[in-house]
Structure formats: C-alpha cells, structure tokens
C-alpha positions in Angstrom: 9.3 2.4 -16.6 7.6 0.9 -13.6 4.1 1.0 -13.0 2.3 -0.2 -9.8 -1.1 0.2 -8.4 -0.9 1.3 -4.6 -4.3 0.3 -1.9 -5.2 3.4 0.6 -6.6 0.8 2.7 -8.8 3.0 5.3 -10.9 1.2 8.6 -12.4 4.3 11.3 -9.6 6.7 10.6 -6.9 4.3 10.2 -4.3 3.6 7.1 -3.1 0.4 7.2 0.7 1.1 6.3 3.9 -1.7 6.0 6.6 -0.5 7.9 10.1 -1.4 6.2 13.1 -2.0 8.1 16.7 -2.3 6.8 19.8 -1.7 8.5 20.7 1.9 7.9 16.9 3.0 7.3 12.9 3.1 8.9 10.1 3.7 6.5 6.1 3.2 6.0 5.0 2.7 2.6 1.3 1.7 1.3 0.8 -1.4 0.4 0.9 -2.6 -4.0 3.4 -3.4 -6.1 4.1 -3.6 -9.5 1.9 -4.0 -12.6 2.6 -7.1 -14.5 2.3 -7.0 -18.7 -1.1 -7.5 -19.7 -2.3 -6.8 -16.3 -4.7 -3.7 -15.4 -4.4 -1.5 -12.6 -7.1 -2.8 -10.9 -6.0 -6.4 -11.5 -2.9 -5.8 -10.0 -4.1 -4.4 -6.8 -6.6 -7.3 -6.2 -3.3 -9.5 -7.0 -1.0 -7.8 -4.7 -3.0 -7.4 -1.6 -3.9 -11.0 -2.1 -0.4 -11.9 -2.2 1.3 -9.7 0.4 -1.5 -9.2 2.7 -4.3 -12.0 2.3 -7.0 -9.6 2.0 -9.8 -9.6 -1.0 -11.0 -6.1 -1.0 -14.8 -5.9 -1.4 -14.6 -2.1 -2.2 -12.0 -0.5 -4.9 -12.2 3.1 -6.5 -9.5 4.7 -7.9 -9.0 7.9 -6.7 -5.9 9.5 -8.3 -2.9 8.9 -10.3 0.8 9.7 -9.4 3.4 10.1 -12.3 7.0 9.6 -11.7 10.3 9.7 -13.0 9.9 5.9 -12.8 6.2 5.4 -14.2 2.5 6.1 -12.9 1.7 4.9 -9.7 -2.1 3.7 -9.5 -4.0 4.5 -6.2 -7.4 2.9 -5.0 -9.2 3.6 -2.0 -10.6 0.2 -0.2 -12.8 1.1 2.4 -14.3 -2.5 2.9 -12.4 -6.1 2.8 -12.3 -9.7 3.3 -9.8 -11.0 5.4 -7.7 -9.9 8.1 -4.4 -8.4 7.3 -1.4 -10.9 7.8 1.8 -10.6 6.2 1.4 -12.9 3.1 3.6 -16.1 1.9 5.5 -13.4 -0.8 6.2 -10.8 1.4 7.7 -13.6 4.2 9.6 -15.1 1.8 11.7 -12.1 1.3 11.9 -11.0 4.3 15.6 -11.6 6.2 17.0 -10.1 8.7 18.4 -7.1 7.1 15.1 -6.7 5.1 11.8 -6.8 7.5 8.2 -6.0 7.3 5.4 -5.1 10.0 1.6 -4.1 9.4 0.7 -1.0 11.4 -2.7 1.0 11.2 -2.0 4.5 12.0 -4.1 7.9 12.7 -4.6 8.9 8.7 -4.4 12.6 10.4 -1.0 11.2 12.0 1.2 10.0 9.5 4.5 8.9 10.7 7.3 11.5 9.0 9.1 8.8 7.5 5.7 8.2 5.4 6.7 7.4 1.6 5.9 9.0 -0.2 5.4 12.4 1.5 3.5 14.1 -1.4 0.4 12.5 -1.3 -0.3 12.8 2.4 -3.0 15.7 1.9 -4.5 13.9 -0.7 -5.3 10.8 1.4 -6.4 12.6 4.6 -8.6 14.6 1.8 -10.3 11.2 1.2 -11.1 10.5 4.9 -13.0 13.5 5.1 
C-alpha cells in the first residue's frame, strides 16, 4: 500500500497542476507525494510542496479522502502560500530527458482531459465555488 497526501493548490480560479511528459505519454497531475512512516498526512504535504515546489502553504484543510487499490490518497485545499512556485531541487534532480516536469495554473472549470486523476474533477471545481 501507498499512501500520499495531494495539495489542491487554488489562486483566483486557478489549480496549479505539474504537467508530466515522457516519451509515449502527456499528463497533469496535482502536486504530493508519498507519505513517509511515522509521517502524518498533513506532514507530508508541508514536506512535499516544500521539496518539489518551494512553497510553505500558510493555509491547509483537508477536504476529502480518495481510496485506491494502491492506498488512500490525502487531499488539502491551500488557498494561501509562501513562496512562488518553482520546480524544486527533488523534482529537477529526476528530471531527464525522457522524464520532464512543467508548472501550469489552469482554469479549475477547464481542466485539461489528460487531468489525473479524472474522478475527482467535480469535487475540486465543487471547492472553488
């Protein structure tokens, strides 16, 4: 089992989703990872984003869990932050040519339709509202 805490990161209507790119596919995930042992939920998030995106949110509620074949996957909304958004040290160091990552914010009421994963769409534009 894998566990991970995911951040809805929202700013005026916009998600801020990582694009993925490998050679034979194109895909936007949220940004989180996975939960360490003797970590929280919460603690991972703050540890992730700090990581792969050098952010500190200021604002984290948990708004709904997703289980999975693979686990439960933790989701926080963050509706306030330190810290622009770069791609962080962790994240570069495994990107390669054949593995890339780009930061995009995107229209939470237009989420692209290679958005992973698909079944929680409604319930983040829900939270926008």
């Amino acid at each position: 089992m894998r566990n991970r805490a995911v951040g809805i990161i929202l700013n005026n209507g916009k998600l801020l989703l990582l694009r993925r790119v490998k050679p034979d596919e194109e895909y936007f995930v949220l940004p989180g990872g996975g939960i360490e042992e003797g970590e929280t939920p919460e603690q991972a998030l703050l540890r992730e984003l700090h990581d792969e995106l050098g952010i500190e949110p200021s604002t984290h509620e948990k708004v709904f869990t997703r289980h999975t074949d693979n686990g439960e996957e933790h989701y926080f909304l963050i509706t306030a932050h330190a810290g622009t958004p770069n791609l962080g040290p962790e994240i570069r160091a495994r990107m390669t040519e054949e593995n890339q990552y780009f930061i995009h914010w995107v229209d939470v009421m237009r989420l692209p339709a290679s958005f992973q994963p698909r079944e929680i769409q409604e319930r983040i534009r829900a939270l926008k509202m």
